[in-house]
C-alpha positions as CSV (number, residue, x, y, z in Angstrom):
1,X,-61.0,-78.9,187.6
2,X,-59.2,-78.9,184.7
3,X,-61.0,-78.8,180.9
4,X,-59.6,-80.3,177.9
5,X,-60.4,-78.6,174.5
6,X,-63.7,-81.0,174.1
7,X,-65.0,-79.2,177.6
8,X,-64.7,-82.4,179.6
9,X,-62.6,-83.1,182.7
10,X,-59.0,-84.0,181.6
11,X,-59.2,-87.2,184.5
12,X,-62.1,-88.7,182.9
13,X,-60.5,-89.2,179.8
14,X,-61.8,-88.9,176.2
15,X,-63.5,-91.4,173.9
16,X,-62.3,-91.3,170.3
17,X,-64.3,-92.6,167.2
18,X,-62.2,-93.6,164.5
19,X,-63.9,-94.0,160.9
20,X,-61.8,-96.3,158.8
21,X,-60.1,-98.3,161.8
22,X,-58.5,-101.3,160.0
23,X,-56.5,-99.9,157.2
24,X,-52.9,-98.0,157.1
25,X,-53.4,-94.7,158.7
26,X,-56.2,-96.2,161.0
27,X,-54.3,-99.0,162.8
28,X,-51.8,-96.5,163.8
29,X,-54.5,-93.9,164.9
30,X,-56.5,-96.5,166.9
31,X,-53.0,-97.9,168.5
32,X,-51.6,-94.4,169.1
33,X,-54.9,-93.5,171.3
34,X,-55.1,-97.0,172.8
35,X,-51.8,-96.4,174.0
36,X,-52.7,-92.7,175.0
37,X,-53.4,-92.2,179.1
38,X,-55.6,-88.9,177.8
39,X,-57.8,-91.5,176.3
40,X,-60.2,-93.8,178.0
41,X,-62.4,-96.0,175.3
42,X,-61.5,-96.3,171.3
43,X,-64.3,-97.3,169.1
44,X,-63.0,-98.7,165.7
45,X,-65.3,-98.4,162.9
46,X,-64.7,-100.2,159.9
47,X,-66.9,-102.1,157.1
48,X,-65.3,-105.3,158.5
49,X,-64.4,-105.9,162.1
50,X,-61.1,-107.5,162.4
51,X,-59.5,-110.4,165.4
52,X,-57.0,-107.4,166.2
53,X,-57.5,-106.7,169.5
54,X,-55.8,-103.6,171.3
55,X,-56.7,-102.6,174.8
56,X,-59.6,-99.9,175.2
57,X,-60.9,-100.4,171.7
58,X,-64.6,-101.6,171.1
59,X,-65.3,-102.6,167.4
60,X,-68.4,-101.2,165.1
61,X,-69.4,-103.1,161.5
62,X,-70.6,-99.8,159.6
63,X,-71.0,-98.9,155.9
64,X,-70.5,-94.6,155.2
65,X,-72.1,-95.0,151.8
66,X,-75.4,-92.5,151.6
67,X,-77.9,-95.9,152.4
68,X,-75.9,-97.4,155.3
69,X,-77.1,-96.7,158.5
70,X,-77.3,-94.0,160.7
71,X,-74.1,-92.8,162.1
72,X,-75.8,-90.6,165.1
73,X,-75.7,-93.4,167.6
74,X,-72.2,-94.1,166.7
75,X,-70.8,-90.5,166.8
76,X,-73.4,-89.8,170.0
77,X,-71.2,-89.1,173.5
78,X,-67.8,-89.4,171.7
79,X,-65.0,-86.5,172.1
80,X,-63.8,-86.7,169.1
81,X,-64.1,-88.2,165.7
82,X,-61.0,-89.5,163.7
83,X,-62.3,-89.6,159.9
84,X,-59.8,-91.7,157.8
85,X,-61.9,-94.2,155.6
86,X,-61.3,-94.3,152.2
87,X,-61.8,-96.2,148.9
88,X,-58.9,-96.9,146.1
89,X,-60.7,-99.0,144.3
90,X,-61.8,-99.6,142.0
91,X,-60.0,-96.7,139.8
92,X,-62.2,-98.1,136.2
93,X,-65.0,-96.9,138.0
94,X,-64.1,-93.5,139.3
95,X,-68.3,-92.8,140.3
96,X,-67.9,-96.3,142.4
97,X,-64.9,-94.4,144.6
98,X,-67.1,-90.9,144.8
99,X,-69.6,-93.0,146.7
100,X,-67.7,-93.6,149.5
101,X,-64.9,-90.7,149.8
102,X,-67.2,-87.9,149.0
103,X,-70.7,-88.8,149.6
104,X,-69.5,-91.2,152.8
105,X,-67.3,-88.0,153.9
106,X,-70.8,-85.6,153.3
107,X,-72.6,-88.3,155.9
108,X,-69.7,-88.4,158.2
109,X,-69.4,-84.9,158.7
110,X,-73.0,-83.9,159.1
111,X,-73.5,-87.0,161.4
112,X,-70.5,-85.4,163.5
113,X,-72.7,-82.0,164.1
114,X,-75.6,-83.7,164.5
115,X,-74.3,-86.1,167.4
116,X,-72.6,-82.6,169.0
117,X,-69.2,-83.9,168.4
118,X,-66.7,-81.4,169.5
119,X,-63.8,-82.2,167.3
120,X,-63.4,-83.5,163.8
121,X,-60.1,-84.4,162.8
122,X,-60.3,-85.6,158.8
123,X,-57.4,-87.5,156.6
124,X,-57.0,-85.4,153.6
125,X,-53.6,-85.2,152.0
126,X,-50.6,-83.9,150.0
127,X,-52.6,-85.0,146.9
128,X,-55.2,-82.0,147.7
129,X,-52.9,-79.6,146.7
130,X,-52.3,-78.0,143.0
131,X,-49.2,-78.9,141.4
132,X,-46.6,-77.3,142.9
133,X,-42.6,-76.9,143.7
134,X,-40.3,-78.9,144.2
135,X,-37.3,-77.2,145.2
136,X,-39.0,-75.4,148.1
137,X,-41.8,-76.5,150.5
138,X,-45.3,-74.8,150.3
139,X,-47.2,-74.4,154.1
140,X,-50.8,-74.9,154.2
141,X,-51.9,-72.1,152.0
142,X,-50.9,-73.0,149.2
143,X,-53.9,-73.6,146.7
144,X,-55.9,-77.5,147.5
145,X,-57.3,-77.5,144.1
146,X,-55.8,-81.4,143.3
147,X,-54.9,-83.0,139.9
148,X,-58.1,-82.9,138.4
149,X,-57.6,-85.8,136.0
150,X,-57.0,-88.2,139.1
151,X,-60.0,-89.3,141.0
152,X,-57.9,-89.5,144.2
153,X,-56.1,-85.9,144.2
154,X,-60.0,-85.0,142.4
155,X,-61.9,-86.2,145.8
156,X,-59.5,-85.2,148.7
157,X,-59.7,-81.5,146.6
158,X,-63.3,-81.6,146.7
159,X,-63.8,-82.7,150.5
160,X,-61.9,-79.4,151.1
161,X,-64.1,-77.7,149.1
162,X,-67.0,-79.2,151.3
163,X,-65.2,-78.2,154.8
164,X,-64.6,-74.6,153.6
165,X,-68.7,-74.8,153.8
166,X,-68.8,-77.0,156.9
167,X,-66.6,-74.9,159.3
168,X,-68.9,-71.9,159.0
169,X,-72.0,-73.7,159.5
170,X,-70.9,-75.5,162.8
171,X,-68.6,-73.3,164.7
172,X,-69.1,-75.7,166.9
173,X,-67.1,-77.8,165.8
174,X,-63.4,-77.9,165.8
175,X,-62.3,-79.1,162.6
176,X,-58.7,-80.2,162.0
177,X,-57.1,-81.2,158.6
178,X,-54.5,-83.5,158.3
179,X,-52.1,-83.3,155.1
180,X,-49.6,-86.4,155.1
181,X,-47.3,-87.0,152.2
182,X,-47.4,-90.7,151.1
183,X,-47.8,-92.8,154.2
184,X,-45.5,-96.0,154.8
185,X,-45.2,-98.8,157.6
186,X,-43.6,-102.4,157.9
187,X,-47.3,-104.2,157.8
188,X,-48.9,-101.7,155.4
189,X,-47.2,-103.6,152.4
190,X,-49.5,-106.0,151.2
191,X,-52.0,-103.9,150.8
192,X,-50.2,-101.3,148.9
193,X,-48.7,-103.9,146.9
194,X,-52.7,-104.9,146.4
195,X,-53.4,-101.1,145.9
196,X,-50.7,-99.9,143.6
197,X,-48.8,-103.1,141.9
198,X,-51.6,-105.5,141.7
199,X,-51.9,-108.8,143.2
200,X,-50.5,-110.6,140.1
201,X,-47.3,-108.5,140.8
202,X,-44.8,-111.4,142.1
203,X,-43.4,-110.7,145.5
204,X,-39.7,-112.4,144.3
205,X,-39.7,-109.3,141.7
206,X,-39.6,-107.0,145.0
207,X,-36.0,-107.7,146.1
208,X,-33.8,-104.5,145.8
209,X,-31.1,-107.2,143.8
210,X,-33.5,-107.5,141.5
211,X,-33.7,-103.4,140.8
212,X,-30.3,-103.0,138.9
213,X,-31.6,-99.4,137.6
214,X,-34.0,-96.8,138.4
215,X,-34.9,-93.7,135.8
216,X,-34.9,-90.3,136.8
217,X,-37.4,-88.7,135.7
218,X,-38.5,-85.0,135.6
219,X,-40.4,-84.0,138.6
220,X,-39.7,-87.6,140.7
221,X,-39.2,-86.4,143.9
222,X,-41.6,-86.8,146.8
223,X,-41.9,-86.9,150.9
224,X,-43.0,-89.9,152.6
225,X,-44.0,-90.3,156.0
226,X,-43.9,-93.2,158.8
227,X,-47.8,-93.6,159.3
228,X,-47.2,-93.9,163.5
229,X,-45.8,-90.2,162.9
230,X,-48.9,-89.6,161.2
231,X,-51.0,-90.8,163.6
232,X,-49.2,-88.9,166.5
233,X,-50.3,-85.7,164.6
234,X,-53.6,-87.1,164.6
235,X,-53.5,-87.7,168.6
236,X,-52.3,-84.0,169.0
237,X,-55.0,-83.1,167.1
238,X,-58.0,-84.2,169.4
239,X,-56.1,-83.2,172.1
240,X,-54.8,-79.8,171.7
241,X,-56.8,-76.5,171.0
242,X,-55.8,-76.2,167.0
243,X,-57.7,-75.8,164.1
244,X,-56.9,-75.6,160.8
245,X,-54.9,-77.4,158.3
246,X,-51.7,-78.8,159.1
247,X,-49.0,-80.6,156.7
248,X,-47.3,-83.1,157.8
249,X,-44.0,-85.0,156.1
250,X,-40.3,-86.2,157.0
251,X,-37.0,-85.4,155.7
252,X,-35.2,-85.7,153.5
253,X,-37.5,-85.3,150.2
254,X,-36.9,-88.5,148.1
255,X,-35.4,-88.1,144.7
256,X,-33.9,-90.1,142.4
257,X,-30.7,-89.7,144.4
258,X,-32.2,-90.8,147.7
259,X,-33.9,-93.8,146.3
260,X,-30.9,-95.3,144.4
261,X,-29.1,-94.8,147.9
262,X,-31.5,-97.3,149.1
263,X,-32.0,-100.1,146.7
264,X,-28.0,-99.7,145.8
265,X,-29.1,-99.3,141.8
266,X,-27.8,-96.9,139.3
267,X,-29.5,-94.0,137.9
268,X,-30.3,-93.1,134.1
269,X,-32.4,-90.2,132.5
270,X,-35.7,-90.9,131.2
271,X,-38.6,-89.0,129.9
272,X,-41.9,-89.1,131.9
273,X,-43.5,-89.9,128.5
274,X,-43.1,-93.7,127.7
275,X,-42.7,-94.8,131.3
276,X,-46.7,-93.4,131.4
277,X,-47.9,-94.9,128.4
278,X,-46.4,-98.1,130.1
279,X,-48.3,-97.2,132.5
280,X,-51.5,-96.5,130.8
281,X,-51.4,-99.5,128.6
282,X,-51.2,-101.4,131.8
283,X,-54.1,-100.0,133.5
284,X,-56.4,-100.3,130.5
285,X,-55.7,-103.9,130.4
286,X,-56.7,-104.2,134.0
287,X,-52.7,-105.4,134.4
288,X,-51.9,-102.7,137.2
289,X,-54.9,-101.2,139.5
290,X,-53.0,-97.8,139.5
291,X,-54.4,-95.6,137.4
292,X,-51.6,-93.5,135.0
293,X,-53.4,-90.1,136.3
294,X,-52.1,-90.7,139.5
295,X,-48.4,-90.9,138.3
296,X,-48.6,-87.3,136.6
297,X,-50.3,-86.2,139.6
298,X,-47.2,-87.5,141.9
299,X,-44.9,-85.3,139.0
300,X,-46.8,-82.4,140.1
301,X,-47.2,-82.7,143.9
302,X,-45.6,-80.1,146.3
303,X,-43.2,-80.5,149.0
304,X,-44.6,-79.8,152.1
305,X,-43.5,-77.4,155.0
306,X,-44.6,-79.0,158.1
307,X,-43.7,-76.1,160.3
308,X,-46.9,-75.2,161.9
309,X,-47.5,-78.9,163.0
310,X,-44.1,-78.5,164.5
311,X,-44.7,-75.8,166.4
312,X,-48.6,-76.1,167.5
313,X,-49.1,-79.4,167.4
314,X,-45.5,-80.2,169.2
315,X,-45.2,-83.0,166.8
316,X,-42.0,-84.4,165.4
317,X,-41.9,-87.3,163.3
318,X,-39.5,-90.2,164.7
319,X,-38.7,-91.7,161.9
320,X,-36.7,-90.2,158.6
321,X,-38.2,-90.6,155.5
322,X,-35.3,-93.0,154.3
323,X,-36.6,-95.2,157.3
324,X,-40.1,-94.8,156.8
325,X,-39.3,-96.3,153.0
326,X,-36.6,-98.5,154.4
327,X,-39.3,-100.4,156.2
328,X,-42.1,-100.3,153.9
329,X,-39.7,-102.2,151.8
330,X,-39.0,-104.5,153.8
331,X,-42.6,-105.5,154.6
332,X,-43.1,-106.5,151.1
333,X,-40.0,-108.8,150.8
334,X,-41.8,-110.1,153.8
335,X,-45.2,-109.6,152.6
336,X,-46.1,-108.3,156.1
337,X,-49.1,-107.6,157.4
338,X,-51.9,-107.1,160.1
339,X,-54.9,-109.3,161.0
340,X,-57.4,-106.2,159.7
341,X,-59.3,-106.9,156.0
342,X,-57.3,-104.2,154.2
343,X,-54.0,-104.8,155.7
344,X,-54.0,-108.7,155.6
345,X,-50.8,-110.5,154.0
């Protein structure tokens, strides 16, 4: 008889819970193990349960937030749980976002060792990590101590902080960290457009035609990801024997270069300084949902060496990073979508 790493026979297949099913990352986790012959039953769980139906997938109405209810019956008999929920807003009220991304994470993993859950894969990120280099790629131990002044880098730091703790208390449990740079799809669009630009942003202004120029400024270059690449890594993870962290990104690293290449504008040099007070003055007058401590905190980010999922995970992202952007903008000249609350157009 052959074992996978959860201890269960390989030909009865595995049942996979996936916290935070409707959203970017989660769609492509909950299609990638629908479409997986290792796996046998999905069960989405998600505040709201969405008309998208995939095959082997059950859906599950639950709340994280400490006062929602009890996860063990949820998390009871699965293989492994897929952790990806997570709240962007509302970025005026920072406490309102700790609720659920820190103290939701807290009941989550506990809920996980109580139900005898053999594997915990969790979303954290490329914003977990200190400011960093970027001419060079950092592996996984470089320091995860965030941007503090950014409630987003702030929480996926402390969550790491919490599973340094966790991991020694339940051996148990295999634990597996996922860091993706910034994720992108066709159909994630309107809600980053929600997320980032605000709904009052108007979708004609989107058109690369419409972009004659874009500045370069110090420190603007980043990785991006296609988020079915991400959840791939994320379908390694509950199925091969790793632990650990593992980074995860595509090539080429998008500078100012890169990014003019795409939406055919010129370039010009430009201080960081008054593009974030534009910034700021926008987000204090509730004009943009994005808060200006999230743009120094992209200045700052490393690049990423994904090497070690490479190699132990055997994963390889299929799409570039120029395509994973390439269709993300797309989507929003489209305003494209999926029928899941977060993700509607």
């Amino acid at each position: 008889m052959k074992l996978t790493d959860t201890g269960k026979d390989a030909d009865e297949g595995l049942c996979v819970v996936v916290v935070g099913a409707t959203g970017n990352l989660g769609t492509s986790v909950v299609r990638a193990c629908a479409d997986s012959p290792a796996v046998t039953s999905v069960i989405g769980a998600a505040r709201r349960t969405p008309s998208w139906r995939p095959p082997k997938t059950t859906w599950v109405a639950v709340d994280i937030e400490p006062g929602g209810p009890d996860l063990l019956p949820l998390f009871s008999g699965a293989d492994a749980v897929v952790h990806l929920a997570w709240k962007f807003q509302p970025t005026h009220d920072p406490a309102t976002t700790w609720r659920t991304n820190v103290l939701g994470s807290e009941r989550v993993f506990e809920a996980v060792a109580a139900a005898g859950v053999p594997v915990l894969v969790h979303a954290s990120s490329v914003g977990a990590y200190s400011p960093g280099p970027k001419d060079r790629a950092v592996d996984e131990s470089w320091p995860t101590h965030g941007w503090p002044q950014a409630a987003y880098t702030r929480e996926k730091s402390y969550l790491e902080r919490i599973l340094d703790a966790y991991e020694p208390r339940y051996p148990q449990v295999r634990v597996v960290r996922l860091r993706p740079s910034f994720l992108f799809k066709r159909t994630s669009a309107s809600e980053q457009r929600r997320i980032f630009g605000g709904r009052l942003l108007p979708q004609r202004l989107l058109r690369p035609s419409l972009i004659p120029a874009i500045p370069d400024l110090p420190g603007l270059v980043f990785q991006a990801l296609h988020t079915d690449d991400a959840a791939d890594a994320a379908l390694a993870a509950v199925t091969r024997p790793v632990r650990g962290a593992f980074n995860l990104a595509a090539d080429p690293p998008l500078d100012v270069d890169v990014l003019s290449g795409i939406l055919h504008a010129r370039t010009f040099a430009m201080p960081a300084a008054p593009v974030r007070a534009a910034l700021a003055t926008a987000w204090r007058l509730h004009l943009a949902p994005a808060s200006p401590d999230l743009f120094d905190a992209v200045l700052r980010l490393p690049l990423l060496d994904s090497g070690r999922a490479r190699t132990e995970l055997d994963w390889q992202p299929r799409y570039t990073a120029v395509q994973a952007i390439e269709e993300f903008f797309a989507g929003l000249r489209e305003g494209a979508g999926m029928p899941t609350a977060p993700l509607a157009a």
